[in-house]
N, C-alpha and C positions, 0 to 999 in steps of 0.2 A: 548244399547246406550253407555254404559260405554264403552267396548269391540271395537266397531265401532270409538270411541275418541282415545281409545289406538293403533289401527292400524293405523289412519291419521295418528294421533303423530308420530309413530314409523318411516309408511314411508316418511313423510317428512324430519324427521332426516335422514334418511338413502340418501336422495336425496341429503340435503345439504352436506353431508360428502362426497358423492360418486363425488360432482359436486367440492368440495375444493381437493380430491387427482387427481383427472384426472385434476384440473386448476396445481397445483404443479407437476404431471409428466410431461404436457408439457411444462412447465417452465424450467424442469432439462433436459428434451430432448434435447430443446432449446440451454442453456447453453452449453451441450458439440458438437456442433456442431462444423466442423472444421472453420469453418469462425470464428465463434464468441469465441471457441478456441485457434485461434491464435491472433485474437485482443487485448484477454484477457492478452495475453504474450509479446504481444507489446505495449500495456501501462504499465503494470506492467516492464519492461526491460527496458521503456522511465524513469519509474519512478527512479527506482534506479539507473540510467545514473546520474541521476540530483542531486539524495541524496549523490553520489560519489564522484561529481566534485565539490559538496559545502563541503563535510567532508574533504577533498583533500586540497579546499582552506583555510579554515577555521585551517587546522595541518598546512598549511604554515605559514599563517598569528602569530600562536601563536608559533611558532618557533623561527620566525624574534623577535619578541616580546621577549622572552626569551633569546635569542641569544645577543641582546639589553642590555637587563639587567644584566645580566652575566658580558659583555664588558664592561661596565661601573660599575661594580661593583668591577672586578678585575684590573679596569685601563686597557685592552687589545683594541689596535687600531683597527681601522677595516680594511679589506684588502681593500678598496678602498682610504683609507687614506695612504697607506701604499704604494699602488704602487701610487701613484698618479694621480688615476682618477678620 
């Protein structure tokens, strides 16, 4: 009886393990396929398009900002003051 409990046991272990690495191979199959592949590349390219053009704005903005401060802190006009526009 003992003997006959330790096989179930065993191969029901062995069933759920063999059933979780074949769910995980197909999952990683899955993944590299070239469709899902290139999507993977094209959101990720979308992504850092957008973290680009905010880091981009964001080094302007605190440019202006310093640039600002600067001028007014050594009295220098600004070039729009300066040509008259």
């Amino acid at each position: 009886m003992k003997r006959a409990f330790t096989l179930a046991l065993g191969l029901g272990a062995g069933v759920v393990v063999g059933m979780y690495v074949v769910r995980r191979l197909d999952e990683a199959q899955r993944a590299i396929q070239p469709s899902n592949v290139a999507g993977n590349a094209g959101r990720a390219a979308a992504g850092f398009t957008d973290r680009l053009q905010s880091a981009a704005a964001e080094g302007r903005s605190a440019a202006a900002d310093r640039e600002a401060e600067l001028r007014a802190r050594f009295d220098v006009p600004s070039l729009r003051s300066t040509l008259g526009a």
